[in-house]
Steps between C-alpha positions, in 0.01 A plus 500: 500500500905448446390250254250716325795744456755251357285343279304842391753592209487325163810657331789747559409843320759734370486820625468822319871762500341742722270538790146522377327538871603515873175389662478527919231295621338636771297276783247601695597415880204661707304400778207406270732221347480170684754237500357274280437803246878635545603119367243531198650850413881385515439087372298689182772756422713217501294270247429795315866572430599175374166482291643405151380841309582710827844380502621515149344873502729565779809334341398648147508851662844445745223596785644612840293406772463587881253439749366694775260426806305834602254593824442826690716816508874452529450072435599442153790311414657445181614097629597378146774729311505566134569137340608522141302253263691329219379134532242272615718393776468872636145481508457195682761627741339770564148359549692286741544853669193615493334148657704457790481866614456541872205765556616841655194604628162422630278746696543817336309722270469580137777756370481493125622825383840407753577195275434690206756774622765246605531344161623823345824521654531063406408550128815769494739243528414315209525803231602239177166398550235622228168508710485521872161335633365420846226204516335591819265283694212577769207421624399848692512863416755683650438647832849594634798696423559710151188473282573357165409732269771742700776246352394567172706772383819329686390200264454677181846650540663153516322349228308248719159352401357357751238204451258303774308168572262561712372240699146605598386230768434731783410801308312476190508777229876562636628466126315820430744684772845357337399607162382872656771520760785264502615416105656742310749534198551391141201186402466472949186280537386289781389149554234342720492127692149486673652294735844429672452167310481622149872678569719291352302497172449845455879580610633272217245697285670838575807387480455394181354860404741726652800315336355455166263781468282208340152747590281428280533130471474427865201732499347328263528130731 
């Protein structure tokens, strides 16, 4: 994987003056993620970040970037910090981050309206930034802690859009409950991998999206 990440990036970009987007990533760490689907989740952010487009749209827009794993009530964890973007070399480093990641958590439940509520008080420290957006993962509805359409409000007042992939494996039809019950904000939408498998593709897909608001042509794919 190192050697996908050193030899992902084609050229050095040059960033835009100002922050365009502070994007925290946001992985599902519950009890109905495996082992083997935890590495898919974290090896395909990684390859999705130094995809070619994916990383010059991050460069392009002086992204800031920070990761966070997520379970049940009271387990969320923000373990990557706000990492400014203004070259390639950022991006790989930070995919670097985001492979070797130790998991936090195993055994615990499915507390999507708490990771939506911790981001607020992150996306507060990077005010220069023009849009504040949290790419959240899952592959469950939530069934602990603060409901997500309760962080709503809290949301709206920050400015925060908040976008999914949904991974729906174990529950079919579990798109259908992101786009009713977990997205919301300015152009939110939601993406679905069938399968844990089909992750990595579809994660470089929204990516791609959410930093270049590219709708309509990747809808039309």
């Amino acid at each position: 994987m190192r050697g996908v990440l050193l030899t992902g990036i084609i050229c050095l970009s040059t960033p835009a003056a100002g922050c365009d987007v502070a994007l925290m990533l946001a992985v599902d760490v519950s009890g109905s993620v495996d082992g083997a689907e935890y590495r898919i989740q974290m090896d395909g952010l990684a390859q999705a970040l130094v995809d070619p487009t994916v990383t010059a749209a991050l460069v392009a827009g002086n992204a800031r970037l920070a990761l966070m794993q997520w379970t049940g009530s009271g387990r969320q964890s923000v373990v990557i910090h706000w990492v400014e973007i203004a070259n390639d070399n950022d991006v790989v480093g930070f995919a670097t981050q985001v492979q070797q990641q130790p998991r936090l958590w195993r055994n615990f439940s499915t507390a999507i309206g708490e990771a939506m509520a911790l981001s607020v008080a992150y996306f507060a420290l990077v005010p220069e930034c023009k849009r504040f957006v949290l790419d959240i993962s899952g592959d469950g509805e939530n069934n602990e802690g603060r409901v997500p359409r309760d962080v709503w409000d809290d949301l709206a007042t920050a400015d925060v859009t908040v976008n999914a992939l949904v991974i729906e494996e174990s529950v079919p039809g579990l798109t259908a409950y992101f786009e009713s019950d977990v997205i919301t904000g300015v152009d939110a939408f939601a993406v679905t991998a069938n399968t844990f498998k089909e992750y990595p593709e579809q994660i470089t897909r929204k990516l791609y999206r959410e930093l270049t608001k590219a709708v309509a042509h990747l809808e039309g794919q």
